[in-house]
N, C-alpha and C positions, 0 to 999 in steps of 0.2 A: 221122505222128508229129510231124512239124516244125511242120504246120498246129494241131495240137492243144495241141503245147509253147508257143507263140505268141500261141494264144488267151487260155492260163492265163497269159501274163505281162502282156499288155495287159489282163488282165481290174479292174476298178476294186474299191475297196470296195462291200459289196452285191452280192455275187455274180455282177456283170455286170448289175444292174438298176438302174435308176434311178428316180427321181419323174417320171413325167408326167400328163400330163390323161389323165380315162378311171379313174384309180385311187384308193381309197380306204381309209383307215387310221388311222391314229392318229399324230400327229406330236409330237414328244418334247424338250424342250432339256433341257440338262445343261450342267454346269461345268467342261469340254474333255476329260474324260473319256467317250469316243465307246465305246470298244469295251464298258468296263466297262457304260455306259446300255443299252449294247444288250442287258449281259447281264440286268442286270437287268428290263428291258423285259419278256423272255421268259418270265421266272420269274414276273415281275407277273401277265400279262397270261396266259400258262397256268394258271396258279393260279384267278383268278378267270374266266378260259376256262371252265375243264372246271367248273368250280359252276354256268357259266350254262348252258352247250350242252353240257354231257357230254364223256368223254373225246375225243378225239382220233382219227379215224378214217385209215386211210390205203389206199389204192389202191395196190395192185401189180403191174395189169396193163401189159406191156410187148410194146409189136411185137415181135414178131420174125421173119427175113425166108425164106421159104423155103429148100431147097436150091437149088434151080434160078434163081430169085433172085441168092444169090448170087454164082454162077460168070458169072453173064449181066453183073455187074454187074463182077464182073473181067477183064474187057476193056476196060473205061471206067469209067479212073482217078477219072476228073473225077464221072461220077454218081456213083462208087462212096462218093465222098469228101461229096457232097448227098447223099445216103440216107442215109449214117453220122448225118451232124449233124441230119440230121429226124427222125432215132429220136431220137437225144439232146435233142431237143425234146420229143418229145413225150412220151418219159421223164419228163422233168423237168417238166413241167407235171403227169401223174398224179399226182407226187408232192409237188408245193409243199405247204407246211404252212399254219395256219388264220393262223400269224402269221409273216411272210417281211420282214427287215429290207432296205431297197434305198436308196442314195445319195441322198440329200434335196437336195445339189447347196448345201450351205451347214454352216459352221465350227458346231459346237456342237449340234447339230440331227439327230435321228435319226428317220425314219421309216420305222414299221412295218405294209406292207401287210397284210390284212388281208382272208379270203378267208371265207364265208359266214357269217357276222355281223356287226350292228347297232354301229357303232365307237361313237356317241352311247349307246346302252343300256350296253356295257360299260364306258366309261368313267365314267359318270355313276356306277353302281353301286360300282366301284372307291373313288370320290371319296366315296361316301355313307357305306360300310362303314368308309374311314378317318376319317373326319370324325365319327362314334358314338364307335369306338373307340378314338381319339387314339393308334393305334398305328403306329412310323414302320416302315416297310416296305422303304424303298429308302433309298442312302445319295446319288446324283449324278443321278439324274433330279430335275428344277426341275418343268416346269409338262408334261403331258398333257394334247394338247386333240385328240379327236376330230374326223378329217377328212371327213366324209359326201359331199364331191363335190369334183373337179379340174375344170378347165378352163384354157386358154390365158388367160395374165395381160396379157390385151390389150382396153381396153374393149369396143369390141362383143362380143368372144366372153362376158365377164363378164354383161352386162347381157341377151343373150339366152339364155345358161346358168341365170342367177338366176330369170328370168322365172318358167319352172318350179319350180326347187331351192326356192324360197321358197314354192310353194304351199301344202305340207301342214302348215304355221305358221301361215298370214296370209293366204291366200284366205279370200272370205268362204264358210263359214260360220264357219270359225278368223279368230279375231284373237285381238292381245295387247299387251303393253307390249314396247319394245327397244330396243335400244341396237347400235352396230357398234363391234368394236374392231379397228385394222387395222394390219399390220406385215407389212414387205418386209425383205427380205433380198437383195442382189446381182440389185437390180434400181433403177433410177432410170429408166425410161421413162415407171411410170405416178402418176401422180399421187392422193395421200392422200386430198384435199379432194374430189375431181373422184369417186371410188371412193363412199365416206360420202356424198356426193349422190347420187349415181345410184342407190346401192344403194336409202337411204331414199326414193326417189320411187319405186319398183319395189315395195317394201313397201307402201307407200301407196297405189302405186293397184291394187293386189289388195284392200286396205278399206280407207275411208278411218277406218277405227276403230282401224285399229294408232295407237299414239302412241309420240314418244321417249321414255324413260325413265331418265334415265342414274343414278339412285341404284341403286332396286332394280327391275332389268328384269323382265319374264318371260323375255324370252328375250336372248340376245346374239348375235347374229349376228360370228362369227368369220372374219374374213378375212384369212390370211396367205400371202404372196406369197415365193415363192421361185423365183430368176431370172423364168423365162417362165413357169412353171404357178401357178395358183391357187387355194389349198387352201381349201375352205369349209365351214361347220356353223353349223348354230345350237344354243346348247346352253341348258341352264336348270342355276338356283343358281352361277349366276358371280361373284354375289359372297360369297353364301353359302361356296362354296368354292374362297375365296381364288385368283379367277382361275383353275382349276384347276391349281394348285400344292400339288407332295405334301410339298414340306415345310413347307408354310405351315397347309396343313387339318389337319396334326394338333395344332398347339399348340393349349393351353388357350387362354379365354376372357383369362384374367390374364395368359399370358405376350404373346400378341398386343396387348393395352392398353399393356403394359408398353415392350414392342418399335415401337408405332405412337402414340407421344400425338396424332400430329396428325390418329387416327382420331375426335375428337370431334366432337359437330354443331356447324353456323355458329351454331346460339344458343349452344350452349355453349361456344364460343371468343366471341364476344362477352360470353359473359358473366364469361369470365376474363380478357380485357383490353380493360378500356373506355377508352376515348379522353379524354384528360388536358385537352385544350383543346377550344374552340370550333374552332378552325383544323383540329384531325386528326380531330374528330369528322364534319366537313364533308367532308375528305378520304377517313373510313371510310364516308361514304354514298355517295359520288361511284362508290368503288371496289365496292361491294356493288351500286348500280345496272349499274354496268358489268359484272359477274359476272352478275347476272340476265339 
């Protein structure tokens, strides 16, 4: 009882789980409201669950230990006490659900493992249905972005993880347009620049026909780093839907104009403020060479 009492009080948010490499799901920020995201998450993310895969199945079978078992097993306390907790395992894994919230290991940031389905196919769908029907759905979840593979957030592990992870996109005979966007969280070991390079040389030399693309990609390759694990996906319509942000995909076309002027193109902000002198006109060429 004291070993069990013990457990449950050391036990973390997430059930006693965490984010590591190995696992894959869906990762979530929100606006410091952690528990309410999470609830919403569930209700999201069952909702359009059970449309794509059907209800929700569950498993009930559970060891359990003979008579003779367990008299043998009370004489020794100590096995008696490793059996206990190995049923309790493996209870509990029969039982995990299709969506299983676990410690992301960072402030604002919820993620939700996620056990026999496609995180890229459900989410994308998610984003497409809101994005038609400009209906807002959640009140503190910000941006859902689909994690299809972990690994240690260490570059060799990164760059012989990607090797593979990258193929079914960008080997040849797939290629495409893309782009990397990348963001750490309580991590300063690996470097941004160094990540973005490697990544695109990895892309590239699976075909040299992939190209960067950073207006409108086919694809964006997602890398976001939290501590030592590194969450990855490549996903499509990222910019189409608004970074995959739920409360940005459902505003109209008008309010997002209205909320963004500085969404206009470089010809059409040159052509709303043209340069007064010879001197700053010289200056906006110098500046638009160097942006190229």
């Amino acid at each position: 009882h004291f070993a069990a009492a013990a457990g449950r009080a050391k036990r973390p948010r997430g059930g006693g789980r965490q984010l590591e490499a190995g696992m894959r799901g869906i990762l979530i920020t929100c606006n410091m409201n952690e528990r309410k995201c999470v609830g919403e998450a569930y209700s999201l993310l069952g909702e359009y669950g059970d449309l794509l895969y059907g209800p929700e199945q569950f498993s009930d079978h559970e060891e359990r230990l003979s008579g003779s078992e367990r008299e043998e097993d009370e004489d020794d306390v100590e096995a008696a006490l490793k059996k206990e907790v190995g049923q309790i395992r493996a209870s509990t894994e029969q039982k995990l659900r299709r969506f299983q919230s676990v410690e992301s290991g960072a402030n604002n940031v919820v993620f939700i493992r996620t056990r026999g389905i496609e995180p890229e196919n459900l989410v994308h769908h998610i984003l497409k249905d809101m994005h038609a029907t400009k209906k807002k759905k959640t009140r503190v979840i910000l941006r859902m972005l689909p994690i299809s593979g972990t690994c240690k957030a260490f570059m060799e592990d990164m760059k012989k993880y990607t090797e593979t992870f990258f193929e079914p996109w960008f080997k040849v005979p797939n290629k495409g347009t893309f782009q990397i966007v990348y963001k750490a969280r309580n991590n300063s070991h690996v470097s941004r620049e160094e990540v973005i390079k490697e990544l695109a040389g990895i892309v590239g030399s699976l075909n040299p026909e992939n190209k960067v693309d950073l207006n409108n990609p086919q694809y964006t390759i997602v890398v976001e780093i939290i501590k030592n694990v590194c969450c990855l996906s490549v996903v499509r319509d990222y910019v189409l839907f608004r970074k995959y942000n739920l409360q940005e995909v459902v505003k109209s076309s008008k309010e997002d104009a209205q909320q963004n002027p500085s969404s206009l193109t470089e010809d059409q902000n040159l052509k709303v403020v043209k340069p007064e002198t010879e001197e700053e006109e010289k200056s906006s060429k110098e500046v638009k060479q160097e942006n190229k």
